[in-house]
C-alpha atoms as an extended CHARMM CRD file, in Angstrom:
* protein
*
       220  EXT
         1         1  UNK       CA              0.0000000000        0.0000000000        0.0000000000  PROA      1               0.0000000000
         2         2  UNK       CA              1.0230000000        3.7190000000       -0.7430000000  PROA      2               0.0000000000
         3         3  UNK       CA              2.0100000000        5.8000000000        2.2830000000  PROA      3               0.0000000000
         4         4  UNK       CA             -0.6020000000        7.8810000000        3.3070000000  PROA      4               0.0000000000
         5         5  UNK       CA              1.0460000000       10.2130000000        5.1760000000  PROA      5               0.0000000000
         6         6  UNK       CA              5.0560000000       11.9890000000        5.3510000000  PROA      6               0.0000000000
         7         7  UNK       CA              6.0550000000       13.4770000000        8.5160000000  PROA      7               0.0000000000
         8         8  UNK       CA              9.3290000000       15.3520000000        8.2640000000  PROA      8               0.0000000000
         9         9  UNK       CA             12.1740000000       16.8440000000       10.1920000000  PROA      9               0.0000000000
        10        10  UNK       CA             12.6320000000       20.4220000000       10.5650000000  PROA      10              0.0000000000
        11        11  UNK       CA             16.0030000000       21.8450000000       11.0520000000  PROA      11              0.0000000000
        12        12  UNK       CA             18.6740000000       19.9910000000        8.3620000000  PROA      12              0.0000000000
        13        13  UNK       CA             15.2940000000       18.1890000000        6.6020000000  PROA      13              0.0000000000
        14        14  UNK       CA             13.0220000000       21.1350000000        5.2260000000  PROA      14              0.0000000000
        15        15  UNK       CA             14.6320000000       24.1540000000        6.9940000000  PROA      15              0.0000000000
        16        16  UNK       CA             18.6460000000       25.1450000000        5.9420000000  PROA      16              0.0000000000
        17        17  UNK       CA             18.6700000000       26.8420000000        9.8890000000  PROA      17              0.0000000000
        18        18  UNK       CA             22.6640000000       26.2600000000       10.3280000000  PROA      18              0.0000000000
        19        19  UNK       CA             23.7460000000       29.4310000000       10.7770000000  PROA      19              0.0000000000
        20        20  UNK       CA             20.3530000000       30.6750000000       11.9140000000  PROA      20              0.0000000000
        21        21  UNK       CA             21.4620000000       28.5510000000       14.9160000000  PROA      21              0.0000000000
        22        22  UNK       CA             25.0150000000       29.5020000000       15.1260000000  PROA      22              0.0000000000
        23        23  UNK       CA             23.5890000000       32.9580000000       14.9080000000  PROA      23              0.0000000000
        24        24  UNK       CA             21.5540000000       32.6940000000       17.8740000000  PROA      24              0.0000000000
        25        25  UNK       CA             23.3850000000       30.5690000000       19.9560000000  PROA      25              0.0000000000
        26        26  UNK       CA             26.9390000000       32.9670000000       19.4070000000  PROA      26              0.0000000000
        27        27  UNK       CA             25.1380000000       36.1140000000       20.1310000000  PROA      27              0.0000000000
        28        28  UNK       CA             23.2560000000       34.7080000000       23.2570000000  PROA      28              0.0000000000
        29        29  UNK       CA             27.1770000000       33.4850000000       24.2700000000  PROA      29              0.0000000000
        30        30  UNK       CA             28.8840000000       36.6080000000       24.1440000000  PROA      30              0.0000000000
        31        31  UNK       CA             26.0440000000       38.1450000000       26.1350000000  PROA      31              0.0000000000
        32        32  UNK       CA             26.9970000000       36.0460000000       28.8430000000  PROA      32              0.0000000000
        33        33  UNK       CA             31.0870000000       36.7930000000       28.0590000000  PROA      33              0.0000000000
        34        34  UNK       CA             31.7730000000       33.6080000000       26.5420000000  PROA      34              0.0000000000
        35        35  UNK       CA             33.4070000000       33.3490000000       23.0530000000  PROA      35              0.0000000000
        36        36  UNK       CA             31.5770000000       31.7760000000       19.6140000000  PROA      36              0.0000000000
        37        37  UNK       CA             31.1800000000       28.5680000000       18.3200000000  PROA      37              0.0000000000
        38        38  UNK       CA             32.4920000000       27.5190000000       14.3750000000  PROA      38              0.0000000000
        39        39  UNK       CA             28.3840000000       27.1100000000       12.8800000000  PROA      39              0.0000000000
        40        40  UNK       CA             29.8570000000       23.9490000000       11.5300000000  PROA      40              0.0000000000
        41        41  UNK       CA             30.3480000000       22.4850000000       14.9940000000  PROA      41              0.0000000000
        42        42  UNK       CA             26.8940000000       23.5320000000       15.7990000000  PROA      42              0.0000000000
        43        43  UNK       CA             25.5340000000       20.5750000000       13.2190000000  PROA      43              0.0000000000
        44        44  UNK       CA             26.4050000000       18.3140000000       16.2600000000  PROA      44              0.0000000000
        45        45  UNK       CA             25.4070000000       20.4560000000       18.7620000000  PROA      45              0.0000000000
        46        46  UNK       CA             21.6340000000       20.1570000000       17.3660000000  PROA      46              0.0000000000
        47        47  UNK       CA             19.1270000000       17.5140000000       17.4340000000  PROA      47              0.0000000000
        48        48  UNK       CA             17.5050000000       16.8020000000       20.9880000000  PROA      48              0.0000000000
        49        49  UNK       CA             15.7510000000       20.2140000000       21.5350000000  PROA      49              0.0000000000
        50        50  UNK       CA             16.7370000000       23.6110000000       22.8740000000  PROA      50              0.0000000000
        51        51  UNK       CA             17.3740000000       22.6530000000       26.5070000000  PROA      51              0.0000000000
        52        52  UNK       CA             20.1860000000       20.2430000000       25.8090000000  PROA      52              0.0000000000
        53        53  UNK       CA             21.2760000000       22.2230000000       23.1770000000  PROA      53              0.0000000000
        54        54  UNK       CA             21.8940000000       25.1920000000       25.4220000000  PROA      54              0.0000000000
        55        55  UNK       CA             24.3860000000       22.5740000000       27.8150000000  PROA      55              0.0000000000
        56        56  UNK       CA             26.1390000000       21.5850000000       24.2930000000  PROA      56              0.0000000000
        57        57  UNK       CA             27.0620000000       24.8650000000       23.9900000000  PROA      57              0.0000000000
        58        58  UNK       CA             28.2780000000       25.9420000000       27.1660000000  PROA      58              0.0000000000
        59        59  UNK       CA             30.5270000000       22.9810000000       27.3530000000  PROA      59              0.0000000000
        60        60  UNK       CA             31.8370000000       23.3960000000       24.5260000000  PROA      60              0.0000000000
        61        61  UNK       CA             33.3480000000       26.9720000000       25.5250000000  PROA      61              0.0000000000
        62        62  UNK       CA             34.0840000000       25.0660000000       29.3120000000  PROA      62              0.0000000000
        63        63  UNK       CA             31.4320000000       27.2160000000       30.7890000000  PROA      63              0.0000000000
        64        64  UNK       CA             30.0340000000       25.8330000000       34.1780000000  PROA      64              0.0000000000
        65        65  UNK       CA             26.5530000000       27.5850000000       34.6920000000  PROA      65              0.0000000000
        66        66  UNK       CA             24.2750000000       27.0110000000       37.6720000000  PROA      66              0.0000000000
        67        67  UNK       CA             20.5320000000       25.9350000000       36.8250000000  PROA      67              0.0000000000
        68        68  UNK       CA             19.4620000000       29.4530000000       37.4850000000  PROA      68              0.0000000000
        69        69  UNK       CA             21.7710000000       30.9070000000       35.0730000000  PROA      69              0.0000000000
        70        70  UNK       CA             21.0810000000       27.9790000000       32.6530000000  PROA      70              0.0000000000
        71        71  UNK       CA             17.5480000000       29.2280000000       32.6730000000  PROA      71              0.0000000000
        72        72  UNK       CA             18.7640000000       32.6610000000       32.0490000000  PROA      72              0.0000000000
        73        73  UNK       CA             21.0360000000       31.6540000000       29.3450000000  PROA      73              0.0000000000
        74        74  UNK       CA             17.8630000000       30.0860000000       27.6970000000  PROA      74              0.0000000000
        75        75  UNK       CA             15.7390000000       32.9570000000       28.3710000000  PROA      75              0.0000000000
        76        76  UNK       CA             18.3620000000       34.8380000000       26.4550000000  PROA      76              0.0000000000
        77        77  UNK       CA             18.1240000000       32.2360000000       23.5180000000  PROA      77              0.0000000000
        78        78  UNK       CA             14.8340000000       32.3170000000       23.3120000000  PROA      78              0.0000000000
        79        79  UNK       CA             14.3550000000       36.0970000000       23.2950000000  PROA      79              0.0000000000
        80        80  UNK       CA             16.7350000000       36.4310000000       20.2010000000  PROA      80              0.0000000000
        81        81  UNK       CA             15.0870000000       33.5030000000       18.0160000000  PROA      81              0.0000000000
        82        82  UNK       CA             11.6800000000       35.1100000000       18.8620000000  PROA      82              0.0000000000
        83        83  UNK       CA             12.5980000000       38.3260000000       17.6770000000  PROA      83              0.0000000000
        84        84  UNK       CA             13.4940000000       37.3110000000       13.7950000000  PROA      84              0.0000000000
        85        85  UNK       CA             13.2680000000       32.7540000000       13.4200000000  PROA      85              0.0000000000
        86        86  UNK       CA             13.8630000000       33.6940000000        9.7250000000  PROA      86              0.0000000000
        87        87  UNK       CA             17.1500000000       35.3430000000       10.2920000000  PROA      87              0.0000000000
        88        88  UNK       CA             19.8040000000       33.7030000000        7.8880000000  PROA      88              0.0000000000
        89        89  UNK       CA             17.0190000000       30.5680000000        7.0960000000  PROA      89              0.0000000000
        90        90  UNK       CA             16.2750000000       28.9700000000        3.7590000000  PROA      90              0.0000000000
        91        91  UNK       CA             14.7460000000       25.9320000000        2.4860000000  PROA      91              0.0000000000
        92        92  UNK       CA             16.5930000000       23.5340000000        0.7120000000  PROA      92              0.0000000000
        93        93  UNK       CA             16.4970000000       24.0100000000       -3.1100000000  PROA      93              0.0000000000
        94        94  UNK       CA             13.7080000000       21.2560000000       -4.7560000000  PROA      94              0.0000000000
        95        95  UNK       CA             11.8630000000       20.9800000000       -1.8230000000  PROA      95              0.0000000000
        96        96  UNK       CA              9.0450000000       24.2760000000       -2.8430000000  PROA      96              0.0000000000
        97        97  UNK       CA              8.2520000000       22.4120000000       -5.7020000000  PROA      97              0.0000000000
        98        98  UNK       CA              8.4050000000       18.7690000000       -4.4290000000  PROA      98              0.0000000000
        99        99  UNK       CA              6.1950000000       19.2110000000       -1.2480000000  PROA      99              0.0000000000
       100       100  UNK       CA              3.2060000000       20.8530000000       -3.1290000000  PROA      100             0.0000000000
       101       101  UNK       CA              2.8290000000       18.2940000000       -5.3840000000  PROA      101             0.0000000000
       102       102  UNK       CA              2.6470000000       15.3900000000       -2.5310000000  PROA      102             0.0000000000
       103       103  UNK       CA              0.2170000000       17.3970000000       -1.0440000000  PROA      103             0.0000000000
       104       104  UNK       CA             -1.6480000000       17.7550000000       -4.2610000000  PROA      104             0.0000000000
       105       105  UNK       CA             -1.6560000000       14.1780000000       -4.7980000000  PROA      105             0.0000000000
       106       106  UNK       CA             -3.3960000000       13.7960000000       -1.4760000000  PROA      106             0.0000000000
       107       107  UNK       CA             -0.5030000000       13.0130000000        0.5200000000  PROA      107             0.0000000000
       108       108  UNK       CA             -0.7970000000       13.9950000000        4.8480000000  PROA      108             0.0000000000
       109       109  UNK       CA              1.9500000000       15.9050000000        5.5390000000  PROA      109             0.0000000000
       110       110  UNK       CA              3.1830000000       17.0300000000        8.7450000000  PROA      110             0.0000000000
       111       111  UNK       CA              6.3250000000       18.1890000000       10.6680000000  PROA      111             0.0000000000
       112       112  UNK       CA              7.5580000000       17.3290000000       13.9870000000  PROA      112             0.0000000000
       113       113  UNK       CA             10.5140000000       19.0850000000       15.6530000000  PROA      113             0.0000000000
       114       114  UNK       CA             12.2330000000       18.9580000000       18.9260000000  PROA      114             0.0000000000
       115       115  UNK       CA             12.6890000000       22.7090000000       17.9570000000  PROA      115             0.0000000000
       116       116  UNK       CA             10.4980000000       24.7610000000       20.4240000000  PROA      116             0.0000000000
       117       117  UNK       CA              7.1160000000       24.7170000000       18.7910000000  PROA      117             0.0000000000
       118       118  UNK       CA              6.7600000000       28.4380000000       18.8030000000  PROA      118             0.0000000000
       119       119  UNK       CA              9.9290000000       28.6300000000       16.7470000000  PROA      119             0.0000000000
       120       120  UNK       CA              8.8940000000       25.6380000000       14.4950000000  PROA      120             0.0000000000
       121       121  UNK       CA              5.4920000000       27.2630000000       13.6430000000  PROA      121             0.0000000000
       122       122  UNK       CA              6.9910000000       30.7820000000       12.4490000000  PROA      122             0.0000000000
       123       123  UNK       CA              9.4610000000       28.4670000000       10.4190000000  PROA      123             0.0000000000
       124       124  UNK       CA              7.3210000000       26.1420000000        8.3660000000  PROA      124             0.0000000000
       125       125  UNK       CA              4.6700000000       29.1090000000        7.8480000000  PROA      125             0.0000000000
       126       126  UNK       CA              7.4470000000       31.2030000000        6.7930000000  PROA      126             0.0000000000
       127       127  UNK       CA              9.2510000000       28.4730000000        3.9910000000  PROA      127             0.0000000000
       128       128  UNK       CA              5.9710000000       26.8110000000        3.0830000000  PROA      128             0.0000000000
       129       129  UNK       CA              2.7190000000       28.4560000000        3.8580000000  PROA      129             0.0000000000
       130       130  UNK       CA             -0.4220000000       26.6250000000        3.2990000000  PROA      130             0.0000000000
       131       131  UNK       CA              1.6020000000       23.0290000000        3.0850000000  PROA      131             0.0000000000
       132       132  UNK       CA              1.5120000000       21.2980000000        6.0780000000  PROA      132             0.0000000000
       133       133  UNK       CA             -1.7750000000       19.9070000000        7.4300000000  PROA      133             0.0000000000
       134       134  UNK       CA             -0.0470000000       19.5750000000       11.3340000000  PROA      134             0.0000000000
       135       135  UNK       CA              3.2270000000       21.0580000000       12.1810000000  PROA      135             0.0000000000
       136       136  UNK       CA              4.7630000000       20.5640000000       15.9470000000  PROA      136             0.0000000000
       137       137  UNK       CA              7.2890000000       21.1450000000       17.7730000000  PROA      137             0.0000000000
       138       138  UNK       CA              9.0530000000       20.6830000000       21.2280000000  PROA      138             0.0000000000
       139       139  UNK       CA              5.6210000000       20.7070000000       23.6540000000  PROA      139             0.0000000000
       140       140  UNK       CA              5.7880000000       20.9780000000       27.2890000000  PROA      140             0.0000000000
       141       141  UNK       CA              4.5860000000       17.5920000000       28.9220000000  PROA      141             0.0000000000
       142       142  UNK       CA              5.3240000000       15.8440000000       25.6740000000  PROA      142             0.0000000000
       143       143  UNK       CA              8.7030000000       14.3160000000       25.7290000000  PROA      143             0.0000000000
       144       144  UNK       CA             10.8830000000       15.0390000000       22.4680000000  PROA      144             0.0000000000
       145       145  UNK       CA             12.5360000000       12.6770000000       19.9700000000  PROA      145             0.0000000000
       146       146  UNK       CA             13.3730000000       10.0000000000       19.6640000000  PROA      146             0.0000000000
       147       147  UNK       CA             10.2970000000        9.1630000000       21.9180000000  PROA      147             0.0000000000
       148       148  UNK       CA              7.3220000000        7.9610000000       20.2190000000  PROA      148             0.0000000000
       149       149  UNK       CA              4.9480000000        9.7300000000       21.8510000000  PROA      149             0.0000000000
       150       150  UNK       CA              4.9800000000       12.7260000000       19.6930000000  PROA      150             0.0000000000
       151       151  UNK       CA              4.7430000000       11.3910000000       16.4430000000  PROA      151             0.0000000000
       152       152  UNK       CA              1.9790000000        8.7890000000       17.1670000000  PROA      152             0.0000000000
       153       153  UNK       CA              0.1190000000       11.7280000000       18.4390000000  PROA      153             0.0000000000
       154       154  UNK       CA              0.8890000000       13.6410000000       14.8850000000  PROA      154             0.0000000000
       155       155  UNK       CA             -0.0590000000       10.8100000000       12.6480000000  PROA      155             0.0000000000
       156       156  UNK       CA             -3.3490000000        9.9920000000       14.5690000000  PROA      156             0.0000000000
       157       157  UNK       CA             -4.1780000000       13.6790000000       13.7320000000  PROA      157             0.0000000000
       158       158  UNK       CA             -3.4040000000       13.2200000000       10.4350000000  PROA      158             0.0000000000
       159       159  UNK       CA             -5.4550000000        9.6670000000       10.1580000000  PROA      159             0.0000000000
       160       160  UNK       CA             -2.5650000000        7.7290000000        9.4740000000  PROA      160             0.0000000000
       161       161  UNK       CA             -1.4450000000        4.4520000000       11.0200000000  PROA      161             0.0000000000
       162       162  UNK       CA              2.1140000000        4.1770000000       11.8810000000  PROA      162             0.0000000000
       163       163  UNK       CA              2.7020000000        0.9090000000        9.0880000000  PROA      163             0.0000000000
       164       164  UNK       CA              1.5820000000        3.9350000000        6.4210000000  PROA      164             0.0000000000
       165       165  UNK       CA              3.1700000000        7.2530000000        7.6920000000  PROA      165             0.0000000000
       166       166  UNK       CA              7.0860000000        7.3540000000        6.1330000000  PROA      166             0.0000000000
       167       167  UNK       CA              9.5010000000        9.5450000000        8.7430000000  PROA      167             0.0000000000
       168       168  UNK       CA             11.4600000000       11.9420000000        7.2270000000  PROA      168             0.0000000000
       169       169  UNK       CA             15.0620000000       13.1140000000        9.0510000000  PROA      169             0.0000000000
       170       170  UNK       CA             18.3420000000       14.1400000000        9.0940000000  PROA      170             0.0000000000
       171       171  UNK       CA             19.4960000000       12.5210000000       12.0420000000  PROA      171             0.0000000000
       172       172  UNK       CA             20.1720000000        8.8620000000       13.9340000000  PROA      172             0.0000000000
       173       173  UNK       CA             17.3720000000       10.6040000000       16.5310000000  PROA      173             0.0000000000
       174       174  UNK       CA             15.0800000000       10.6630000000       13.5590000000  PROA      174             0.0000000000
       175       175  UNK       CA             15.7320000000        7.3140000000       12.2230000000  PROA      175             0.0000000000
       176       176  UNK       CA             15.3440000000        6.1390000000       16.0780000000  PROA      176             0.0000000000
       177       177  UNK       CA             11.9790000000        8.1700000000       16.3060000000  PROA      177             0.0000000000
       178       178  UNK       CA             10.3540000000        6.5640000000       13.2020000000  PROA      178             0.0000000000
       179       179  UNK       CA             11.7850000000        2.5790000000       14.6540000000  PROA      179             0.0000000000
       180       180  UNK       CA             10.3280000000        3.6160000000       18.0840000000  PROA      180             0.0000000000
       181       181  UNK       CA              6.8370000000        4.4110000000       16.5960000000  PROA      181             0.0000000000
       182       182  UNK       CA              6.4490000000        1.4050000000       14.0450000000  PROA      182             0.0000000000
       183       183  UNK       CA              6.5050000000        4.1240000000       11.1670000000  PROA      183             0.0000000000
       184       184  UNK       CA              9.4730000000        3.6400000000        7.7720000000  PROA      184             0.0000000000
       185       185  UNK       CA             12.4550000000        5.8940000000        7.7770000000  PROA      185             0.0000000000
       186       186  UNK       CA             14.0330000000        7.7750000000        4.7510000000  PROA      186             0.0000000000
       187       187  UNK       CA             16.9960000000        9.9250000000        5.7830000000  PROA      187             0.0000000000
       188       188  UNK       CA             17.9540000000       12.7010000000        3.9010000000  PROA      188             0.0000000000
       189       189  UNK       CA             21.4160000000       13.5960000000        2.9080000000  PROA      189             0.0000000000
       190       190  UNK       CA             21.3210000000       17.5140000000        2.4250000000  PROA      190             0.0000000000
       191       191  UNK       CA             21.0820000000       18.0790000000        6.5010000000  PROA      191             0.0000000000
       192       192  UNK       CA             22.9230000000       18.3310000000        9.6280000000  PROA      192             0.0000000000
       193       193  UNK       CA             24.4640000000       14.2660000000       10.0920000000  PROA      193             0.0000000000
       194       194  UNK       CA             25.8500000000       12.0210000000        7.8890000000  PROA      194             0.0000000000
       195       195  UNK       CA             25.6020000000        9.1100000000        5.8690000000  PROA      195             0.0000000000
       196       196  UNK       CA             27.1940000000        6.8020000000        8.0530000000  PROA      196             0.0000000000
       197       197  UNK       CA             24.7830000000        7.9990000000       11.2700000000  PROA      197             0.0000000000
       198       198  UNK       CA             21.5230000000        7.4770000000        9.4900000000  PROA      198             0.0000000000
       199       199  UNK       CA             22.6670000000        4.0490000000        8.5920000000  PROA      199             0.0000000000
       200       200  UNK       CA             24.1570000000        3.0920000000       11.4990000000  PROA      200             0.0000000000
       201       201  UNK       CA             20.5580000000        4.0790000000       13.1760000000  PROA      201             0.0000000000
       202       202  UNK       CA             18.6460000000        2.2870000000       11.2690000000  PROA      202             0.0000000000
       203       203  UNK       CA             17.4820000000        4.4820000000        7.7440000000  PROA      203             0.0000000000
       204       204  UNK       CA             15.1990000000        2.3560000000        5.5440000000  PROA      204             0.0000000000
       205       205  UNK       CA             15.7230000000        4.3730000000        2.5760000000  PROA      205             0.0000000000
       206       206  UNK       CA             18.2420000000        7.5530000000        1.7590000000  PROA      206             0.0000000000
       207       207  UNK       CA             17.5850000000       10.2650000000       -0.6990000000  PROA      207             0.0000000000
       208       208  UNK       CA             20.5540000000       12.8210000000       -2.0390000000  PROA      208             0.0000000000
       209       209  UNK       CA             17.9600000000       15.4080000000       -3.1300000000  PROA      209             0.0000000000
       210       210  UNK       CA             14.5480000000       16.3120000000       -2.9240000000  PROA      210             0.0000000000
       211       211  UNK       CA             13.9050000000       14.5800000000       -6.3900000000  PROA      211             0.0000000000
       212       212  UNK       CA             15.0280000000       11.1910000000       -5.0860000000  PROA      212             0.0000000000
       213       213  UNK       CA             12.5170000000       11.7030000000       -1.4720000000  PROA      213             0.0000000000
       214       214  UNK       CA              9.8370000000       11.7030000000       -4.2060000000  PROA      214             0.0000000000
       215       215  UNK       CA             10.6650000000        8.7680000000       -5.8510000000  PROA      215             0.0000000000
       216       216  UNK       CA             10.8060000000        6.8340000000       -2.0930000000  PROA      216             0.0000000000
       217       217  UNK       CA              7.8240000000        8.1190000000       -1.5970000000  PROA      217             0.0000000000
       218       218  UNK       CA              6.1600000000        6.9760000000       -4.7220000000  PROA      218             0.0000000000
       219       219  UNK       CA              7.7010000000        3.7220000000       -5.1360000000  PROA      219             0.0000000000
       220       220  UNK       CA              6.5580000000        2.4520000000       -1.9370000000  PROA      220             0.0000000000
C-alpha cells in the first residue's frame, strides 16, 4: 500500500537553519562573556531540543553555569530567536516544488521538531505556507525525539497508522523516532548528520535530493 502520510524533520530536513542557529546561539554566548562557536560544529550540537542544546554549547566553551543561570542563558536564547526565526534561514532548493505536489496528490503531511514549537510554527509558515496539514514542535509535557509519543500523536491527527506514515530526518534521533513508533524511515542527505549515522541508526531508505525523497515516496 502507498504511504498515506510523510512526517518530516525540521532543522537539516526542510529548513537550511545552520547558521540561523550559530547565529543565535553565538550572540546569546557573548552576552553572557563567553566566546563563539564555528556554525559547523553547531551541526552536532543540534538535534535533541533547545534545553540540551543550550548545555552543548556551554561545554563546549568550558562554561560551568548554575541551573538558574542555565535558565537565564535560555531565556536569552529564546528572546533572540523570537525576535526574527527567519534570520539567515532557507529551504533547501527542490523541496518548494516537491512538497506541493505530494500534497496535491493527497498526501498527509506534517512536521515534527524537537525545535520549540513556537519557533517551528513561524518556520514552516514562513518556507511553506499553506503546506503542512499539522506542524509541531518541542511541547511541554510531551517528551521530544526519539520518543514515540509525539509522532503517534501527529499521525493519529493526520489519520494515518504508523505501518503507512514514512519519517522523514536528518538525524540517527530521527531514524530512532520513526523505529520507536512502528513508522518507515528515509533519511535525507542535504542536513545536519551524515551518511554513516543514518545508517548506522537504522534508515530504511536515503535520498541525495529532494527529487530522489519523491521517488521513495512513490515507489513504496
Amino acid at each position: 500500500m502507498p504511504y498515506s502520510a510523510c512526517i518530516f524533520d525540521l532543522d537539516g530536513t526542510l529548513a537550511d537553519t545552520l547558521h540561523s542557529i550559530a547565529h543565535f546561539g553565538n550572540g546569546t554566548l557573548e552576552a553572557f562573556g563567553y566566546p563563539p562557536i564555528d556554525p559547523i560544529e553547531y551541526k552536532q550540537l543540534v538535534g535533541n531540543g533547545a534545553d540540551l542544546l543550550m548545555r552543548r554549547m556551554l561545554a563546549r566553551v568550558g562554561a560551568k553555569l548554575s541551573e538558574e543561570e542555565l535558565k537565564r542563558f535560555r531565556a536569552e536564547y529564546d528572546r533572540r530567536y523570537a525576535d526574527d526565526p527567519m534570520a539567515l534561514v532557507g529551504a533547501y532548493p527542490g523541496l518548494p516544488y516537491v512538497l506541493p505536489r505530494l500534497r496535491e496528490s493527497g498526501m498527509k503531511l506534517g512536521v515534527l521538531s524537537n525545535k520549540p514549537d513556537d519557533m517551528t510554527q513561524a518556520i514552516v509558515a514562513g518556507l511553506y505556507p499553506g503546506i503542512f496539514h499539522t506542524v509541531h514542535g518541542q511541547r511541554e509535557g510531551i517528551p521530544t525525539k526519539p520518543d514515540p509519543a509525539a509522532v503517534l500523536a501527529l499521525a493519529e491527527e493526520l489519520g494515518a497508522a504508523p505501518g503507512g506514515v514514512l519519517y522523514i530526518g536528518d538525524s540517527g534521533v530521527d531514524m530512532d523516532t520513526a523505529k520507536n513508533a512502528g513508522m518507515d524511515s528515509c533519511g535525507v542527505l542535504w542536513g545536519f548528520r551524515s551518511k554513516e549515522e543514518l545508517l548506522e541508526h537504522g534508515a530504511m531508505y536515503l535520498a541525495g535530493d529532494p527529487a530522489e525523497l519523491e521517488k521513495v515516496i512513490e515507489k513504496r
